[in-house]
C-alpha positions as CSV (number, residue, x, y, z in Angstrom):
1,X,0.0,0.0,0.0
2,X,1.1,3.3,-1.1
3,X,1.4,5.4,2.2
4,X,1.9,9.4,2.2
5,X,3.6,11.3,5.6
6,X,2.8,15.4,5.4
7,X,6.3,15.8,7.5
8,X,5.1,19.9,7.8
9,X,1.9,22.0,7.2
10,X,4.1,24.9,6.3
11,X,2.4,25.1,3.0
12,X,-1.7,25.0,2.5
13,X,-1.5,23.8,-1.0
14,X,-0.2,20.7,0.6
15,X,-3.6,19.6,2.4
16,X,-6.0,22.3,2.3
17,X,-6.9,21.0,-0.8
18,X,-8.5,17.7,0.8
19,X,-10.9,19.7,3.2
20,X,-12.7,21.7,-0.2
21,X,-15.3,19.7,-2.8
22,X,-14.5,21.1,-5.5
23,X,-11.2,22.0,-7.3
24,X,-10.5,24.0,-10.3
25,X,-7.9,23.8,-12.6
26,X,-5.9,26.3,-14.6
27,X,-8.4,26.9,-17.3
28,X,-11.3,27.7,-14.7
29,X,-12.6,24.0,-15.2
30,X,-14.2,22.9,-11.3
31,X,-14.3,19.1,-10.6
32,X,-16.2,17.6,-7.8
33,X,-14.0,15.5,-5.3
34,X,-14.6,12.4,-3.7
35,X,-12.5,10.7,-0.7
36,X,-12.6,6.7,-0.5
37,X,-10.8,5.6,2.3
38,X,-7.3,7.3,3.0
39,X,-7.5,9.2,-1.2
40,X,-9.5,12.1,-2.4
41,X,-10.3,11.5,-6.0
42,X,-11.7,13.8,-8.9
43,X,-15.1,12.5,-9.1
44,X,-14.8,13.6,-13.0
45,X,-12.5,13.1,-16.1
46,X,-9.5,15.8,-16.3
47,X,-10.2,18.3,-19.1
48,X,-7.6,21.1,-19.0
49,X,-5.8,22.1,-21.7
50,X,-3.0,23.9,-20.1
51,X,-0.4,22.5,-18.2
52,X,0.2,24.1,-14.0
53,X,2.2,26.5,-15.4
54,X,-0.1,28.4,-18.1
55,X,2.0,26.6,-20.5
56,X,-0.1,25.2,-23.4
57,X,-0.8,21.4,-23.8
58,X,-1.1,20.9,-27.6
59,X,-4.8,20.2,-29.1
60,X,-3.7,17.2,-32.0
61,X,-6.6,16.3,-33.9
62,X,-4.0,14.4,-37.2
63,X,-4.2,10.8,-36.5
64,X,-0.5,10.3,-38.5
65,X,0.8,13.2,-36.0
66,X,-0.8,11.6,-33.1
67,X,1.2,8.8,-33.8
68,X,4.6,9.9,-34.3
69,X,3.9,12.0,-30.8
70,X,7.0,11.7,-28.1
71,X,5.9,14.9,-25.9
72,X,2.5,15.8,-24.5
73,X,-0.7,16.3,-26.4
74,X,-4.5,16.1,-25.8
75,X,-7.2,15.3,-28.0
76,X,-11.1,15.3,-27.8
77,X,-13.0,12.1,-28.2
78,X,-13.3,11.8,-32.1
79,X,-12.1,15.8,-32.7
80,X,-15.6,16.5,-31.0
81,X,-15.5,19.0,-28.5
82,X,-19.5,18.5,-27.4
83,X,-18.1,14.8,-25.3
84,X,-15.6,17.0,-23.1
85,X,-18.1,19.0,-20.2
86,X,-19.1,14.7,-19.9
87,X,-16.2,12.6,-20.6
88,X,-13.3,15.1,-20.4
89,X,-10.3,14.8,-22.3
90,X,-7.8,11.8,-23.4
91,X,-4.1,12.6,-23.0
92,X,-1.1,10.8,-24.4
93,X,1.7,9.6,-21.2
94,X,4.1,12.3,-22.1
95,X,1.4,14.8,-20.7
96,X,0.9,12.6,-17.3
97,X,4.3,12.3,-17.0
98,X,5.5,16.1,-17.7
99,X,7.1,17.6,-14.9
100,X,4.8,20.9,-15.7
101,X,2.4,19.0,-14.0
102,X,-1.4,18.5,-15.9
103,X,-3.1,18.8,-12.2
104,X,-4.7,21.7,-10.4
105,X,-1.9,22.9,-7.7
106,X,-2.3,19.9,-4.9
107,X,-3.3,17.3,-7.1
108,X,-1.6,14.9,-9.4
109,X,-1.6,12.1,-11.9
110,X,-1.2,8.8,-9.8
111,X,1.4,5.9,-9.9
112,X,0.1,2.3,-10.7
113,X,0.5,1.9,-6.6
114,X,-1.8,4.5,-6.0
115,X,-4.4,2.6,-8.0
116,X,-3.7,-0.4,-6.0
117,X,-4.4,1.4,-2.9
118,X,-8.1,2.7,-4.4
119,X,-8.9,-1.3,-5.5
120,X,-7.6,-2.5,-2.7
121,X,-10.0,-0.4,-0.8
122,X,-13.0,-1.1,-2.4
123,X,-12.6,-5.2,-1.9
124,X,-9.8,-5.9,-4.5
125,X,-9.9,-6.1,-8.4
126,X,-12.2,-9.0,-9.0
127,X,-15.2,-6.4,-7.6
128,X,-13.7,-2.7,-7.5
129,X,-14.7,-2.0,-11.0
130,X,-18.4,-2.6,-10.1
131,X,-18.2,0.1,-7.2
132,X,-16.5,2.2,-9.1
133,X,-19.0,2.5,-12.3
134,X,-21.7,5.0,-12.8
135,X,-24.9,3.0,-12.6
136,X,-27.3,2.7,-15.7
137,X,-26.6,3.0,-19.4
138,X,-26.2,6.8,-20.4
139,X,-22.8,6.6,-20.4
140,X,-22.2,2.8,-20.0
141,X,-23.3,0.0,-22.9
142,X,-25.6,-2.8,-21.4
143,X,-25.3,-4.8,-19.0
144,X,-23.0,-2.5,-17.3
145,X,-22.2,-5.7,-15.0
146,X,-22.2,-4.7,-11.1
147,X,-22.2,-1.0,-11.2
148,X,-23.5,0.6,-8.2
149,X,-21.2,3.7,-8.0
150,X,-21.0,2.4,-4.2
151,X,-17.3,4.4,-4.1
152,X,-18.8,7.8,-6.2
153,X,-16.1,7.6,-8.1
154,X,-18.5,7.7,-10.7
155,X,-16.4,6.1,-13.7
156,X,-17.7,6.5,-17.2
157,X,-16.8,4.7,-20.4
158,X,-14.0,7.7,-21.7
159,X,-12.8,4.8,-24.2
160,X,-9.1,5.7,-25.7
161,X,-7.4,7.0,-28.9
162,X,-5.2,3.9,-30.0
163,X,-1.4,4.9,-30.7
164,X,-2.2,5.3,-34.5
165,X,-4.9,7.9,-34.1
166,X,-8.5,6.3,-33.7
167,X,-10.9,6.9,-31.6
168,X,-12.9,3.7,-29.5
169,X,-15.6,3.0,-27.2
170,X,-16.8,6.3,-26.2
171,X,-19.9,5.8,-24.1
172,X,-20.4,2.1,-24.3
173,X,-17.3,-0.7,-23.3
174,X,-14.3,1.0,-21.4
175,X,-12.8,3.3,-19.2
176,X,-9.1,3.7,-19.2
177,X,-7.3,6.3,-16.5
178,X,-3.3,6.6,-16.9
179,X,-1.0,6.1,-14.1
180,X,1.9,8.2,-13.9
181,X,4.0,5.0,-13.7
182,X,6.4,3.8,-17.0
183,X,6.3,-0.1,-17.7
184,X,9.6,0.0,-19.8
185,X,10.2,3.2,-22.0
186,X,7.6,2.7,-24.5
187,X,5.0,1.6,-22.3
188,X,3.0,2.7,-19.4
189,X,0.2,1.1,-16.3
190,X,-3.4,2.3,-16.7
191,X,-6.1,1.5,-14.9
192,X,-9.6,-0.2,-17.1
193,X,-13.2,-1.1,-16.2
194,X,-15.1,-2.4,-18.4
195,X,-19.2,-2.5,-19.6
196,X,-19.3,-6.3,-18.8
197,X,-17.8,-7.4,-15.5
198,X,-17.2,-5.9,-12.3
199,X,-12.9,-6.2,-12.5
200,X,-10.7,-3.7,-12.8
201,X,-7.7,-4.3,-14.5
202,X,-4.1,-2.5,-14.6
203,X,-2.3,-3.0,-17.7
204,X,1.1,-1.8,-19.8
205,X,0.0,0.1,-23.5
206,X,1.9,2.7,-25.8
207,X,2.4,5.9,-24.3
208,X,1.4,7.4,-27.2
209,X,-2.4,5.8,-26.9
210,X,-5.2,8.4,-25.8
211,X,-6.5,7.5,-22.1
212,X,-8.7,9.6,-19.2
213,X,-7.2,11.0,-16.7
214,X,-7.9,11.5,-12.8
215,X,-6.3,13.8,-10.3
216,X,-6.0,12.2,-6.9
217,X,-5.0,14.5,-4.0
218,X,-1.7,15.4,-2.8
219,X,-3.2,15.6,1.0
220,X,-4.0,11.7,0.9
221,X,-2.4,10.2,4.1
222,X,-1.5,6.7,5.4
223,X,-0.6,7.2,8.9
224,X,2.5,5.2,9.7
225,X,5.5,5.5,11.9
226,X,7.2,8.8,10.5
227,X,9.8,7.9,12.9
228,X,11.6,5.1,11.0
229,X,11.6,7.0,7.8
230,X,13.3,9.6,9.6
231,X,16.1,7.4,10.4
232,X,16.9,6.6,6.8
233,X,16.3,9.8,4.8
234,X,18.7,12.6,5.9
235,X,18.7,15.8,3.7
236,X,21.5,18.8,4.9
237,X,22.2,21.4,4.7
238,X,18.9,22.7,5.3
239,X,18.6,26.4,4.6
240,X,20.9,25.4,1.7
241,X,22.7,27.5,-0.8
242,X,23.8,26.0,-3.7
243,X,23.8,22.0,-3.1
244,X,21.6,20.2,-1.1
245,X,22.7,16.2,0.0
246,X,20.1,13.5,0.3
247,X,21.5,10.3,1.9
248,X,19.2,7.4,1.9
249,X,19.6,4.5,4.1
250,X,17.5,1.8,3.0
251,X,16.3,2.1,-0.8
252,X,18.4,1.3,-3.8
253,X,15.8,4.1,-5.5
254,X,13.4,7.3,-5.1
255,X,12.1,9.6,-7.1
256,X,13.0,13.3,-6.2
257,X,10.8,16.3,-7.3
258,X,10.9,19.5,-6.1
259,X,8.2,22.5,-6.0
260,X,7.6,25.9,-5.6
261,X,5.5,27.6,-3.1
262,X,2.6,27.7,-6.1
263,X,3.1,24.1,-6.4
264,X,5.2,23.9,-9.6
265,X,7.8,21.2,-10.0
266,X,10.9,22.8,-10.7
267,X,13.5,20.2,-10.5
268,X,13.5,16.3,-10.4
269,X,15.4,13.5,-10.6
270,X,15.6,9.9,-9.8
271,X,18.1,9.1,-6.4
272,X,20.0,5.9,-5.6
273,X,21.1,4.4,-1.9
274,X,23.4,6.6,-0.9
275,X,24.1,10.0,-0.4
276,X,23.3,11.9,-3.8
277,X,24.3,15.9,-4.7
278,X,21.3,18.0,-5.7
279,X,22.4,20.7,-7.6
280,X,20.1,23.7,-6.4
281,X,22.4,26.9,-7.8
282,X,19.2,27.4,-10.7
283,X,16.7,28.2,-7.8
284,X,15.5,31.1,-6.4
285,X,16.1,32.3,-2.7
286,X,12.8,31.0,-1.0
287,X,11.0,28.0,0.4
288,X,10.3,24.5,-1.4
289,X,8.9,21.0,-1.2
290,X,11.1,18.1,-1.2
291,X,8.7,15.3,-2.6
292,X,10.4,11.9,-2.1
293,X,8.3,8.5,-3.5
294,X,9.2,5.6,-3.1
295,X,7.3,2.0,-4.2
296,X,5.3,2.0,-1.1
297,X,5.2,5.9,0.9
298,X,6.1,9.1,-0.2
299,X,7.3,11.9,1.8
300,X,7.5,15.4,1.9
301,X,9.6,17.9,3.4
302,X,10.4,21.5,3.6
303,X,13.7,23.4,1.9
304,X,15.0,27.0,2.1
305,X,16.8,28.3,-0.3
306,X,18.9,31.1,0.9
């Protein structure tokens, strides 16, 4: 289970966000929220257009294009803007997995473990899919096996755009969310439900296919013992100047990212066991986030910059 320790509440973006039921996003779009168990969820398909920044996420509507596409770009179910206020918008990985960050501030795209830990939850993959489904067949083909919506998660059958351009199963057989989590450089874990069973079911496709997406809280916490994780994570000087030193005790590897106080990622890299040199000369005098994930917690911590 994927388990999250808020190590300060220096900074509200970091779980204010999980009191309010609604979020908005850069472009003004609000999403209900939902919390199941120990995650708050969008209770709705992502359908920004810009990444956390204000920087533009490209609109590509050419099927060859699409499919010669290494960096981020969205698309509406079959170039059709009127499915988006319903379905929202599919996204290839590179836009999941851009550091710029497709999220409203305090959300983000999550890992194949965070997936795990919202099956897991709702009685394990054989039955999640069924309490995750909207009920009826508006935006679900029959039989729509199981749904109740038990969870309000509310899933709805998004369908995908396949890695050569076309568009499938749009209100009727499938609903495909990305993880944020790479399978082997070509290939990525999402999450499906589908029309006729009550599964879910995480699998490896393209990153250049077309799939939903869901923002799932930052402020979603696992309490465990913060003490033993401070034992083997030690990160000096702290106010730092140029270099920063993380020395990890017991992991061979962690992902490092970095934000702003306006929650934008502005450095990241992956760490090995060890102590590793951060290189922190490019950033500004101020305070930070040190975001730390591992396969099973992730942990957060405060940095100045002086």
């Amino acid at each position: 289970m994927t388990k999250t320790i808020i190590l300060f509440w220096g900074f509200a973006f970091l779980y204010l966000i999980n009191q309010a039921q609604t979020v908005t996003d850069i472009d003004g779009n609000v999403y209900n929220t939902v919390t199941i168990g120990t995650q708050t969820w969008m209770q709705e398909n992502l359908k920004v257009t810009h990444y956390r920044n204000g920087d533009l996420i490209p609109n590509d509507t050419s099927s060859t294009q699409w499919s010669n596409l290494t960096t981020g770009a969205y698309c509406n179910d079959y170039n059709d803007s009127s499915y988006v206020s319903i379905y929202g918008r599919l996204y290839n990985w590179y836009t999941v997995n851009d550091s710029r960050n497709c999220c409203p501030i305090g959300w983000h795209v999550p890992t194949y473990s965070e997936w795990t830990v919202l099956t897991n939850y709702l009685g394990g993959d054989s039955i999640a899919g069924g309490k995750l489904k909207e009920i009826g067949y508006t935006h679900w083909q029959s039989p729509n096996t199981g749904a109740d919506n038990s969870s309000n998660f509310t899933a709805l059958a998004g369908g995908f755009r396949a890695v050569y351009g076309s568009y499938n199963y749009i209100g009727t057989e499938e609903g495909s969310w990305w993880s944020t989590t790479d399978y082997n450089g070509v290939s990525a874990w999402c999450c499906f439900a589908y029309y006729n069973n009550t599964k879910t079911i995480r699998f490896y496709n393209p990153e250049a296919c077309g799939f939903s997406v869901r923002c799932l809280s930052d402020s979603a916490v696992n309490q465990i013992n913060e003490n033993s994780i401070n034992k083997n994570i030690l990160i000096y000087p702290n106010p730092a100047t140029n270099r920063v030193f993380i020395t990890i005790t017991d992991r061979l590897y962690l992902k490092m990212q970095i934000y702003n106080a306006v929650g934008e990622c502005v450095l990241q890299r992956e760490l090995s066991g060890g102590t590793n040199d951060i290189d922190i000369s490019s950033l500004s005098k101020g305070n930070y986030v040190i975001k730390l994930t591992s396969t099973d917690w992730t942990v957060q911590r405060k940095l100045t910059k002086e």
